[in-house]
C-alpha positions in Angstrom: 99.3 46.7 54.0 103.3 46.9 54.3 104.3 48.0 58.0 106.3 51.7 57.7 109.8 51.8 58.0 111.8 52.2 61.2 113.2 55.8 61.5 116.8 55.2 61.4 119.1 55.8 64.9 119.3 59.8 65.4 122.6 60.5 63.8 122.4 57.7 61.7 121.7 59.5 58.1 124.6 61.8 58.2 126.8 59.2 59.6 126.0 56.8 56.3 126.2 59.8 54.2 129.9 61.0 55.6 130.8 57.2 55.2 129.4 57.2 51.5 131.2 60.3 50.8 134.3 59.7 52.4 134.4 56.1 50.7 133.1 57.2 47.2 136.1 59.8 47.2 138.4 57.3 47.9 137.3 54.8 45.9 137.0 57.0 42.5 140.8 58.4 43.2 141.8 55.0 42.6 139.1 54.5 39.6 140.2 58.4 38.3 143.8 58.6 38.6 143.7 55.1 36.0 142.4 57.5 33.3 144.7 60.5 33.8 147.5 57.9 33.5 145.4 56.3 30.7 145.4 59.5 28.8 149.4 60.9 29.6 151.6 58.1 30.6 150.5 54.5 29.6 150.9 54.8 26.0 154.7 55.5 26.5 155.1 52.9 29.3 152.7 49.5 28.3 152.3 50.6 24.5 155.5 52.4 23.7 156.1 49.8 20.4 153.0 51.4 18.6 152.8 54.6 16.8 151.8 57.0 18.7 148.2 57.3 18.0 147.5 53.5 18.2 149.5 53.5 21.5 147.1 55.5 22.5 144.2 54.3 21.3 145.6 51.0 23.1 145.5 52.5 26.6 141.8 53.9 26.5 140.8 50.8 25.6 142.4 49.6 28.9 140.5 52.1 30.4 137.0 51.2 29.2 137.9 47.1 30.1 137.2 47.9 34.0 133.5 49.0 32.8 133.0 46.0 30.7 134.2 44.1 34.3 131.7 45.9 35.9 128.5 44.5 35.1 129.8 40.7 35.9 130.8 42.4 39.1 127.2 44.0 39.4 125.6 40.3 39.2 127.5 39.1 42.3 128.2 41.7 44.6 124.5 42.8 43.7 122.8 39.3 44.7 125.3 39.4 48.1 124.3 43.4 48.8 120.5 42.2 48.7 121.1 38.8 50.7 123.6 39.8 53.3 123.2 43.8 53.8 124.8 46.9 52.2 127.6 47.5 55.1 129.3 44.2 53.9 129.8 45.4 50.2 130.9 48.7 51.1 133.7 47.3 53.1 134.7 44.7 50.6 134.6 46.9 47.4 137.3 49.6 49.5 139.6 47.0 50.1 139.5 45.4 47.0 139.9 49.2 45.2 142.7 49.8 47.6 144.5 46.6 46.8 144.3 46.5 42.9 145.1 50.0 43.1 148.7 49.4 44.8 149.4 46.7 42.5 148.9 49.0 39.7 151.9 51.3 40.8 154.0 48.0 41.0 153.9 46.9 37.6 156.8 46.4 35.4 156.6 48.5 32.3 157.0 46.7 28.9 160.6 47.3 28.1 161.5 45.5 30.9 159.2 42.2 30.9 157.5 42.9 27.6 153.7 41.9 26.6 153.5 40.6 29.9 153.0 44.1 31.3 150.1 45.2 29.3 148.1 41.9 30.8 148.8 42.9 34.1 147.9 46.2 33.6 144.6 45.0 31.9 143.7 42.9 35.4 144.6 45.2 37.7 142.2 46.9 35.9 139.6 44.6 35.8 139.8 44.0 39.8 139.1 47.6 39.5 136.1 47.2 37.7 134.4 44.4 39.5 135.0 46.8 42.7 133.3 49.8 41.5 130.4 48.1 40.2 129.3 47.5 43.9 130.6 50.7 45.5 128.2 52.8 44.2 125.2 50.4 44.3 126.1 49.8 48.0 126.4 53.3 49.7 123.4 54.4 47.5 121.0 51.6 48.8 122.9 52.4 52.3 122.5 56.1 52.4 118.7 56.0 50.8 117.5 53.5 52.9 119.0 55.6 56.5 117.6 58.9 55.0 114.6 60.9 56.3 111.9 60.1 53.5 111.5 63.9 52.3 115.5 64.2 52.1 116.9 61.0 50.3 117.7 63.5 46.8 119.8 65.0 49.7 121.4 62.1 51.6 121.9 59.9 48.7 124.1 62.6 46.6 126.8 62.8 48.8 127.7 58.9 47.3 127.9 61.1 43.7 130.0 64.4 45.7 132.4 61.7 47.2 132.8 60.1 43.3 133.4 63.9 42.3 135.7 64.7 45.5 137.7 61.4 44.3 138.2 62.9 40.6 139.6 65.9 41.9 141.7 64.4 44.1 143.0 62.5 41.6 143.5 65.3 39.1 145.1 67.3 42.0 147.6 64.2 42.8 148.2 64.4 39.0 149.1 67.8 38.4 152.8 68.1 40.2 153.0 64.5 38.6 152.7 65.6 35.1 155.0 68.2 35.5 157.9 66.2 36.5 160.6 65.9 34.0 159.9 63.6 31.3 162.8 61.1 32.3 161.3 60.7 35.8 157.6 61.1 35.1 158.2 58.0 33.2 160.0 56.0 35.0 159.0 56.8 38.9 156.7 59.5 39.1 153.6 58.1 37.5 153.6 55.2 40.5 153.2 57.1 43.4 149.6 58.7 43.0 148.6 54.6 42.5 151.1 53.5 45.3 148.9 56.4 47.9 146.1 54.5 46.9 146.7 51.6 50.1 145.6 54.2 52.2 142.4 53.3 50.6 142.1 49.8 52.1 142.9 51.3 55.6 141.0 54.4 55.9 137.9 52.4 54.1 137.9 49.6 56.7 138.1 52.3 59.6 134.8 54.2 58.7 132.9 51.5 57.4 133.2 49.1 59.8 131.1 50.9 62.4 128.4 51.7 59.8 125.1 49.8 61.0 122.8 47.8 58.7 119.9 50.0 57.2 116.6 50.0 58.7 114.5 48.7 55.9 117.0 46.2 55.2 116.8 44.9 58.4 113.0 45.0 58.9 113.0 43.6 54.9 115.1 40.5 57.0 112.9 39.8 59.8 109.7 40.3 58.2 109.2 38.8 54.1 113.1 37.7 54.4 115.7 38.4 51.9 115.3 36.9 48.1 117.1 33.7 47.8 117.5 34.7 44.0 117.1 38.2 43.7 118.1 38.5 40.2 115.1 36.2 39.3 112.4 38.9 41.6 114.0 41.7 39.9 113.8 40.9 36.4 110.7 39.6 36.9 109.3 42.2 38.3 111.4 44.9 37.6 112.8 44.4 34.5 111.1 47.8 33.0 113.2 49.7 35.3 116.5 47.9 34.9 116.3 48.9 31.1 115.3 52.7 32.2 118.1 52.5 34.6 120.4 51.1 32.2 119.5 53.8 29.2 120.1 56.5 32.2 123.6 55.6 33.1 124.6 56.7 29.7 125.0 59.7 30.7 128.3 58.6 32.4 129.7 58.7 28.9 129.6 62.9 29.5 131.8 61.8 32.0 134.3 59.6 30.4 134.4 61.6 27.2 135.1 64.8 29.3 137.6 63.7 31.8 140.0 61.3 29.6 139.3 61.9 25.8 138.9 65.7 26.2 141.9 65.7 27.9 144.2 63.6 25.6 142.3 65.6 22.4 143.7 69.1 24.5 147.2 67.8 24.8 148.0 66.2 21.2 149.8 68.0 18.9 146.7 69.4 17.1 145.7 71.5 20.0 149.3 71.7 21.8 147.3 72.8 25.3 150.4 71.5 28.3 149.2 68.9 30.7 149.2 70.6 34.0 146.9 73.3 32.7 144.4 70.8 31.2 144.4 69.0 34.4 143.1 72.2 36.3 140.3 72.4 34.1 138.8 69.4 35.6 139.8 69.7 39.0 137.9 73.4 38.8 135.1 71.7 37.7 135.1 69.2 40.1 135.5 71.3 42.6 132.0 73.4 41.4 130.4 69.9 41.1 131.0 69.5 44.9 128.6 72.5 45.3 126.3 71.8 42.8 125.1 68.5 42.9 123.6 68.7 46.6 121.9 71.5 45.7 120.4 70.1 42.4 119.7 67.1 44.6 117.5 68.9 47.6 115.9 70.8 44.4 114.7 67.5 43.5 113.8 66.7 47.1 111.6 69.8 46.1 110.5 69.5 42.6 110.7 65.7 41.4 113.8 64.0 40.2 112.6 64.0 36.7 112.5 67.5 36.0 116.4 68.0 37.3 117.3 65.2 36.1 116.1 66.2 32.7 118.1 69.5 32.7 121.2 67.8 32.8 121.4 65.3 30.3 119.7 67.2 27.9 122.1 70.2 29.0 124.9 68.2 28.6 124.2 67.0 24.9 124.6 70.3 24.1 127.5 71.7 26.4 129.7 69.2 25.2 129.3 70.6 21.5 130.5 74.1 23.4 133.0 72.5 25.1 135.0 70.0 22.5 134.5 73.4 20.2 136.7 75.5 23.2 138.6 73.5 23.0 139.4 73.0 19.4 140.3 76.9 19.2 143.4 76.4 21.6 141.4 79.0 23.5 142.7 78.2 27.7 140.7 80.7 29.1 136.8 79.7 27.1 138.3 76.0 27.8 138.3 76.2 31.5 135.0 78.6 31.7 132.9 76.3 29.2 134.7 73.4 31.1 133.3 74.5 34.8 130.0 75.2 33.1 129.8 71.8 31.3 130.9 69.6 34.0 131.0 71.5 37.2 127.4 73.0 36.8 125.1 71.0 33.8 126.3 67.9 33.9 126.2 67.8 37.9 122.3 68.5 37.9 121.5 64.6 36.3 125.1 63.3 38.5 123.3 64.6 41.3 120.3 62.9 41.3 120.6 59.1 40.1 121.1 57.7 43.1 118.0 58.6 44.4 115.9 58.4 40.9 117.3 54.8 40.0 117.2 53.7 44.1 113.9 54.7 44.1 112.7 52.7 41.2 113.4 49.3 43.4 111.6 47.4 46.4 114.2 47.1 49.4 115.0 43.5 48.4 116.5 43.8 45.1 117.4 47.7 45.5 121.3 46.7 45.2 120.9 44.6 42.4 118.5 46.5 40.6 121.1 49.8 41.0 124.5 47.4 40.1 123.0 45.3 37.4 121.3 48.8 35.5 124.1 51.2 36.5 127.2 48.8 35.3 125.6 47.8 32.0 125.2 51.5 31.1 128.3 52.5 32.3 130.4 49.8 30.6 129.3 51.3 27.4 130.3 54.9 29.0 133.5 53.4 29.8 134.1 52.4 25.9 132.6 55.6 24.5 136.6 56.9 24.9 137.5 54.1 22.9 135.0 54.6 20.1 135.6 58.5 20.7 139.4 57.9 19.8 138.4 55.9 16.7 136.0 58.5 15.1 138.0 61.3 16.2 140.5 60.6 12.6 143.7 59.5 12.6 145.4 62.9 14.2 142.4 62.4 16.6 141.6 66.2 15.9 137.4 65.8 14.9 135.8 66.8 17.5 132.6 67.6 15.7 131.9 64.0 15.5 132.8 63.3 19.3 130.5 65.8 19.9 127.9 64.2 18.0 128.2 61.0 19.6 128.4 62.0 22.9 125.3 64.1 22.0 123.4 60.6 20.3 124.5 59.2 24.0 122.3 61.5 26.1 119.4 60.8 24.3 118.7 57.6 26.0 119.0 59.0 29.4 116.1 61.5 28.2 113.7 58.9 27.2 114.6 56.8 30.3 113.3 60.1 32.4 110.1 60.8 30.3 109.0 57.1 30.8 109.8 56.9 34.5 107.6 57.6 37.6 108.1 60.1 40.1 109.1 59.2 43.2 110.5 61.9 45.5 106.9 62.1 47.6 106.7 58.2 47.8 107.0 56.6 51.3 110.5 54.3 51.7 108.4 51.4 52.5 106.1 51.9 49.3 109.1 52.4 47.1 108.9 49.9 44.0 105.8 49.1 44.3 103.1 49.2 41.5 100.4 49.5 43.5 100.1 50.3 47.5 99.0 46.1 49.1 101.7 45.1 47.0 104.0 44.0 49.8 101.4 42.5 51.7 100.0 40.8 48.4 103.5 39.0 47.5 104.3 35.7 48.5 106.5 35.2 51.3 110.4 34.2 50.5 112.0 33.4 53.6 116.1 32.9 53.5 
């Protein structure tokens, strides 16, 4: 029979929780402010030789190449979360953010060293990439394992409020940036929201670096040892749940198609909506989706993941039809309401709740790489669903209907990945993962 779980040091859960946050937000500004830039300003700077709708068709493709980075990223900075501890990783992936970040805001444009600036861009964004595939991962496992067992839907959404908090801090930045003159937004102004981004690497290491080591990872340690090779334990014994987790994160495509697509679709010339006005659309949202998701998550604390879980990626497949419709009718006012309603509200009810869900699918000793591995593979094909949105959206990039349509075709993975799943918001942390309750004491011992 598996020993219980230490309780974590009083203070300990909110302190991982604040960190999680604080990181998360900081983190996803740097991720974020990429695809504002991505949607408004690269296409003129790194693709300005192209017509303008392959220019930017160009530049969300850069976009979606940090997700395709991100499960190669998952594979190591997983199998180092699960052998060395989760404060490590969360320290490592800041800096690295921070640092790629900076470099970004650096980088000659392509009148002035031609293709070479493109490339650079493209592994900048790459670095990014390989970075967020172990942020989340990380500060989930982190804030899960510290939390009280009746209160991880709680604990483990503020990783998800922090990745919200980021996005509107990175629409916010955006919004006086856009409205510069077009001679300086081009030239100057589009740097400096990538150039803030060094603060990342400072205030990171500062609140991280005090963080302890969770208490099932370190009783995981001293007890059965950590996994030598825990990709080989998880897909042998988990490999059910990677799939389920990997269907789920689909559901980031809501995301991606709402924040970058929806926003480039708004300011074309078929819609003509300006840029500052689109951009307070989704920092309204996010700032609803700050409220929301902890309180879909302690609902789940309540109820079951599945059920909340359920409401929102089913309730986004069909917001988005609302939404991309709004929009299409050059209609600002039903744009921002269905937008805040879409995002802010729906869409935050399944946000909310995958860290526990998916966390909870895994045994301590592969719960890092289990979450990565799943999380990044889904989400790389989130990351490209702007992409593919771009391509299917015609050539004046005006057909919504059949963005709508994919986006909807998107969700319905994550819906079969929650009907097939277990509940798991009454399980007992030590008991998490397993398929029966002697499991742990059944398994073989793996000592490091």
């Amino acid at each position: 029979m598996s020993v219980p779980a230490p309780s974590a040091p009083p203070g300990q859960p909110k302190k991982a929780a604040t960190a999680a946050w604080i990181g998360s937000a900081l983190e996803y500004y740097d991720f974020f402010i990429y695809g504002s830039a991505a949607a408004l300003i690269f296409p003129k700077v790194f693709f300005d030789e192209s017509d303008p709708a392959t220019a930017t068709l160009l530049s969300l493709a850069t976009f979606g190449v940090a997700y395709a980075a991100r499960p190669i990223g998952a594979l190591f900075l997983g199998h180092f979360g699960d052998r060395v501890g989760r404060k490590k990783i969360m320290v490592f992936t800041l800096i690295l953010m921070g640092v790629s970040t900076f470099l970004i805001g650096c980088l000659p444009t392509r009148a002035q060293i031609g293709t070479l600036a493109p490339v650079l861009l493209v592994l900048c964004r790459v670095l990014q990439g390989i970075s967020a595939a172990g942020e989340q991962a990380s500060a989930n496992s982190m804030t899960l394992e510290h939390a009280p067992p009746n209160r991880r839907g709680f604990f483990t959404s503020f990783t998800l409020s922090g990745t919200q908090g980021g996005q509107l801090l990175a629409t916010l930045v955006f919004i006086p940036v856009a409205a510069l003159p077009e001679d300086q937004l081009l030239s100057w102004g589009w740097r400096v929201p990538f150039w803030m981004s060094i603060a990342v690497a400072v205030v990171g290491y500062v609140i991280r670096r005090k963080l302890e080591e969770t208490p099932a990872f370190a009783q995981q340690a001293a007890t059965e040892g950590v996994v030598k090779l825990p990709l080989v334990v998880l897909m042998r014994e988990h490999w059910a749940d990677v799939l389920r987790v990997i269907a789920g994160a689909l559901i980031a495509s809501v995301s991606t198609i709402f924040t970058v697509w929806a926003l480039a679709y708004a300011t074309s010339d078929a819609v003509g909506m300006s840029r500052s006005s689109m951009l307070w659309v989704g920092a309204l949202a996010n700032l609803v989706a700050l409220a929301a998701i902890p309180l879909w998550a302690t609902l789940s604390d309540r109820i079951g993941r599945r059920p909340v879980y359920l409401i929102g990626a089913a309730g986004s497949a069909v917001m988005m039809f609302l939404y991309l419709w709004s929009i299409s009718t050059g209609s600002y006012p039903l744009t921002l309401l269905l937008g805040i309603v879409t995002f802010g509200v729906v869409y935050s009810a399944a946000n909310g709740v995958w860290p526990s869900f998916y966390g909870e699918m895994f045994t301590t000793r592969v719960r890092l790489s289990g979450m990565a591995i799943g999380t990044q593979i889904g989400f790389a094909v989130a990351g490209f669903a702007v992409t593919f949105a771009a391509q299917i959206a015609g050539p004046d990039g005006s057909d919504w209907l059949s963005v709508a349509l994919f986006t909807a075709a998107l969700c319905v993975p994550p819906v079969i990945a929650v009907l097939t799943a277990r509940e798991t918001h009454k399980v007992p942390t030590e008991h998490l993962g397993e398929r029966t309750p002697g499991e742990a004491a059944q398994r073989e011992k793996v000592t490091a």
